[in-house]
N, C-alpha and C positions, 0 to 999 in steps of 0.2 A: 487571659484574653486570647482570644484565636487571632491568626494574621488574617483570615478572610474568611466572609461567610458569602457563600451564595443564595438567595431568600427568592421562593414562591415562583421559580420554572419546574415544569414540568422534567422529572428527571426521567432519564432511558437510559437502561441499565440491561442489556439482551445478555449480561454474563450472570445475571440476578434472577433474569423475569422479571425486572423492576418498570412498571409504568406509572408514576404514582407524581405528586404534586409535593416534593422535598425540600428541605432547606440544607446546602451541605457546610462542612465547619472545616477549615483549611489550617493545618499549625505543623512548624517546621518542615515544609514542603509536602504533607503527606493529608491524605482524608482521616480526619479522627472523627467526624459525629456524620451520621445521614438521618437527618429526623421531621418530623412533621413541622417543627416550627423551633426554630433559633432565634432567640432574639437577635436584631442588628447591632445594639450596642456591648452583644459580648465580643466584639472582635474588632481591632484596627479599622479594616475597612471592611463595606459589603458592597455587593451587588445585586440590583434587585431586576429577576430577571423573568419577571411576571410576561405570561404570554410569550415565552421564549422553550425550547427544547434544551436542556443541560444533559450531553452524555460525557461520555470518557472520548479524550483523544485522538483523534481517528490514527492509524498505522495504515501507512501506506505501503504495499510491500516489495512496489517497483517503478521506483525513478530513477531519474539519474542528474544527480547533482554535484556534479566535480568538470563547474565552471574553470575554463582556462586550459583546460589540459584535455577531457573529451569534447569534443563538439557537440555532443548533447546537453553537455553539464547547466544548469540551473542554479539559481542559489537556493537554496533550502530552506531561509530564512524568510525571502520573502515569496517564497513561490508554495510554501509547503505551512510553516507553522501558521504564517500569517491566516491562512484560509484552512484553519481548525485541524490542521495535522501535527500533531505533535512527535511522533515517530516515524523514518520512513526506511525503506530499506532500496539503496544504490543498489541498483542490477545488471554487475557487471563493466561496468564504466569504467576501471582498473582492473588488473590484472597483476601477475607478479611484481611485473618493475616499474610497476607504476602505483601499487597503492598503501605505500609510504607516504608518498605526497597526499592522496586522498587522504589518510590518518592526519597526518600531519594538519594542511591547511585547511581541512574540513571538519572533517568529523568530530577533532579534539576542538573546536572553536567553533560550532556550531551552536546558538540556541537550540534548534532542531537537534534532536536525535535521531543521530545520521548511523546505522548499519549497513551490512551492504553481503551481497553477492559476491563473490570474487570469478573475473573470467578467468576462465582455463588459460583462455590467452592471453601470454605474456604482457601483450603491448596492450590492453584492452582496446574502448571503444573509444582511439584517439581521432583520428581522421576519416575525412568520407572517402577519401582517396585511397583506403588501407582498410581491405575487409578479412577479417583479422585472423579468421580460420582457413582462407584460404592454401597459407602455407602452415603447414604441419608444423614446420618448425618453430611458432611462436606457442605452440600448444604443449607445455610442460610439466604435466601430473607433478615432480620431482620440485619445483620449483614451488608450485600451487601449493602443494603440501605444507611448505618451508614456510610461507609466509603465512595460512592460516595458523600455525603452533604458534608462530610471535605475535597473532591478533585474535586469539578465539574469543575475547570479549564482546568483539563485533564484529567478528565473519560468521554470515547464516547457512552459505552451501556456495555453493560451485555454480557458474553459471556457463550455458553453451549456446549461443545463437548458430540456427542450424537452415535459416531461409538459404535458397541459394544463391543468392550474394556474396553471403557469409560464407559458407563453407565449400563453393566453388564444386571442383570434382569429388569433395571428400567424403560425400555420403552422410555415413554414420559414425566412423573415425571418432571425429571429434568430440562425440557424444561418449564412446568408449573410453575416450582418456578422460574426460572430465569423470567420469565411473570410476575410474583407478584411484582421482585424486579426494573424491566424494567418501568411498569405501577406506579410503586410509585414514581419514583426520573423523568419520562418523556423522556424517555431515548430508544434507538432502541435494539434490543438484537442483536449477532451477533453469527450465529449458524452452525458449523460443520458437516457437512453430507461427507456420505459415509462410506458403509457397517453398516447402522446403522440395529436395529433388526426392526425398525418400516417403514414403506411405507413410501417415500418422499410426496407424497399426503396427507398422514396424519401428516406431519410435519407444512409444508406450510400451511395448514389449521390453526394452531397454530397461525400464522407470523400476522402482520401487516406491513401497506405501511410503506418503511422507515426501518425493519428488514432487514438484510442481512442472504444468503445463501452463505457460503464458502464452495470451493472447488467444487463449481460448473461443474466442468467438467473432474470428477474423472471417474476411468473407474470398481470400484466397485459394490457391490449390492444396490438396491434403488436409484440410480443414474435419471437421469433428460431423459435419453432416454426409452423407452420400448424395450419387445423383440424382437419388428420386428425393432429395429434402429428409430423409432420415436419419436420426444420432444412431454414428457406426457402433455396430454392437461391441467393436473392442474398446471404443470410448466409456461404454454404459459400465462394461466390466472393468476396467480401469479406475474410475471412478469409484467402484465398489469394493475396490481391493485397498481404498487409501490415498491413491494420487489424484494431489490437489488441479484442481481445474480453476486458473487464477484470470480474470480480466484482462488486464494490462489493458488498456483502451489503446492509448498511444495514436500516433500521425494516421498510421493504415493497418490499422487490426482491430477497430469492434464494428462489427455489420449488427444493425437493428435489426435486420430480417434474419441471420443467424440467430442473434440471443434469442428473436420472438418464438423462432423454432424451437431450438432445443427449451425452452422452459416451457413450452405446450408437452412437449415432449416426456418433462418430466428432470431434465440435466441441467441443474442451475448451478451457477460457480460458486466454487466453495469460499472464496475471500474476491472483493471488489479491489481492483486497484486501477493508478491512471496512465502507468509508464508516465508522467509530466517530464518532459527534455523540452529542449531548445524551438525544437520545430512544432511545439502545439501548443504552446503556454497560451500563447496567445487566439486559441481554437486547433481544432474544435472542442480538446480537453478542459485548457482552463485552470481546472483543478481537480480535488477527489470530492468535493462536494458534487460538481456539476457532473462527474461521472455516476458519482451514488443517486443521484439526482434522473438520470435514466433509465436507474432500474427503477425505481417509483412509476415513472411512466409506463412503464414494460408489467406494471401489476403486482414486484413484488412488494410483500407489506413495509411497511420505515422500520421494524422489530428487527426483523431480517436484514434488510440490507445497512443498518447500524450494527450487526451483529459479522458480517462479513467485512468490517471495515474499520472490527475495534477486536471484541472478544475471540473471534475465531481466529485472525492473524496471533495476536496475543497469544494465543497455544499453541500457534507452530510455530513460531519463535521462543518458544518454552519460557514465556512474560510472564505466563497468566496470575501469578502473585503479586505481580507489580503494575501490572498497564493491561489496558484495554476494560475496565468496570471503575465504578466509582464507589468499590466495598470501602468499608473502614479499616486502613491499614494498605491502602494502594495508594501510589507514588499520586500528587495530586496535578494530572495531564488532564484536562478538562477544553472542552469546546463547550460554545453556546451558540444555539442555530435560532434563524428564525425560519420556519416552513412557511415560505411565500405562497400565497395562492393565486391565481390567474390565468394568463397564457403565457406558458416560455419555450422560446423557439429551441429548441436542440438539435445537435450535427454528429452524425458518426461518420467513421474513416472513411464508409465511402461517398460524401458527400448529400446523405438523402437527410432529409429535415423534418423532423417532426413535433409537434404540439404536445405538450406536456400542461400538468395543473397543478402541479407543484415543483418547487424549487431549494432546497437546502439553501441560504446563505449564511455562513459565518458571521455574527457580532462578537465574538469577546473569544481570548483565546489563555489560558491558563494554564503555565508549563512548569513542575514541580513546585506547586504553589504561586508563581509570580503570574501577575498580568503581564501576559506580551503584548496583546492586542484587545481593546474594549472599547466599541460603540454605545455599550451601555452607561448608565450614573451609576457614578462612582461614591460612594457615601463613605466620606474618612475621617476616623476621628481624630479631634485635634491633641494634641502633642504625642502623635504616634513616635515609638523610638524606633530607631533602625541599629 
């Protein structure tokens, strides 16, 4: 008997090329059958999720969920797996002496699989009162180091917020030490632009393949367009040499006139994510649906922008074996969407609102086998053993 089958959704699979109408078969937390037809009564329970989308997991690869301690923080649980994320990756929310605690009362205790960034800076992202790069002194390659060896299970890279808020007089400083602490444990950094004091071209120059750019498509100073609306050619080449160009939606950093540019253009982001913290849960984010849910608007294909929010994250977090497809023999993180059709209003950072005709919503949400979350019928058979 299997623990669960899922029967007659359309499955989407962009680590496969899979678009096809599957049945999938759930046994000790992992995908063991993807086939054209499962009976329901070979397994405990089923779900039948007719007229529904079944992909993999979505991975979100910048929130920040370390409620109580950042002022950003989120639960994870209800902000993230609830609405079909099953992976996400903290973006810097702790720092050295602070992300014990994160391990600790998050991540080890999480439904969500919580990974994370680590900031350069010590104190990370605790107070609005306290911008964190400002003083050099909380920035300690030496430290950073120390604490990704006792957590490389789930530290992805280094992270530097470089707006100028953040790092005051410091330039590019900060960006150079979190490079020290990156190059010593092997590790990619993950870096925040917009409105920083230094030229995005002399950021990027910084970067190596495999570094990420968030916020990519912010509608601030130093941004990835020039004056005349054109993607800066160190951006184009950038992009081409490996570094990632990541969403991060967040409170004030995705302009709809930016992304419409640069994807006319030709420079579309290589992973979708939502930054979801404190101050947009509630809008214009929401969630990573409602942001994947933009680019649909914006004309990319569902193929694509499920593939930038499952499989491609999934490979630069070096998953790709485990998470982000629904092969036989991957960890079994599953969502189930319905693709609403209509009108739905949507909001970027800076306020302009546009009409969309489709909508991602989350029904059912499946995290190494288990139901966490299911709008769907539930079909169980009687004297199931646990």
């Amino acid at each position: 008997m299997y623990d669960l089958v899922i029967r007659n959704g359309l499955v989407i699979d962009p680590a496969q090329g899979l678009s096809e109408k599957r049945d999938l078969a759930i046994q000790a937390g992992r995908i063991v059958s993807v086939a054209s037809e499962i009976a329901p009564d070979a397994a405990w329970d089923s779900l039948d999720a007719s007229g529904h989308l079944v992909t993999p997991g979505l991975i979100d690869i910048h929130v920040h969920v370390y409620p109580g301690v950042s002022h950003y923080g989120v639960s994870p649980d209800a902000t993230c797996l609830a609405r079909g994320v099953t992976t996400v990756c903290d973006a810097g929310s702790a720092g050295a002496d602070t992300f014990d605690g994160l391990r600790r009362y998050v991540i080890d205790v999480s439904e969500t699989r919580v990974l994370a960034f680590l900031n350069i800076a010590a104190i990370g992202m605790v107070s609005p009162l306290d911008n964190e790069l400002e003083d050099l002194r909380h920035a300690s390659p030496e430290r950073a180091i120390g604490v990704v060896e006792r957590h490389r299970d789930v530290i992805q890279g280094i992270k530097a917020r470089l707006s100028r808020p953040n790092v005051g007089q410091n330039g590019l400083e900060p960006l150079r030490l979190a490079r020290r602490a990156a190059e010593a444990v092997g590790l990619p950094i993950m870096v925040h632009v917009g409105d920083t004091p230094s030229p995005l071209g002399d950021i990027v120059a910084e970067l190596r393949p495999g570094d990420l750019v968030t916020h990519c498509f912010h509608g601030r100073a130093h941004g990835i367009l020039d004056d005349h609306g054109a993607v800066r050619p160190e951006v184009t080449e950038a992009a081409r040499k490996g570094i990632i160009f990541d969403v991060g939606h967040g409170v004030g950093s995705f302009s709809f006139a930016v992304a419409r540019s640069a994807l006319a253009q030709g420079l579309a982001p290589a992973t979708i994510s939502s930054d979801l913290h404190h101050y947009n849960v509630n809008g214009p984010v929401f969630d990573l649906a409602t942001t994947m849910s933009k680019f649909l608007l914006l004309g990319l294909p569902l193929h694509d922008v499920l593939a930038k929010a499952t499989s491609v994250p999934a490979g630069l977090l070096g998953l790709a074996d485990r998470l982000g497809s629904l092969r036989e023999g991957c960890l079994a993180d599953i969502a189930i969407f319905r693709l609403a059709e209509g009108e739905f209003e949507f909001e970027d950072s800076m306020k302009q609102r546009v009409i969309g005709r489709q909508k991602l919503a989350p029904v059912a949400v499946i995290r190494r086998g288990r139901i966490y979350r299911s709008d769907l019928r539930l079909q169980r058979r009687y004297g199931r053993r646990y």
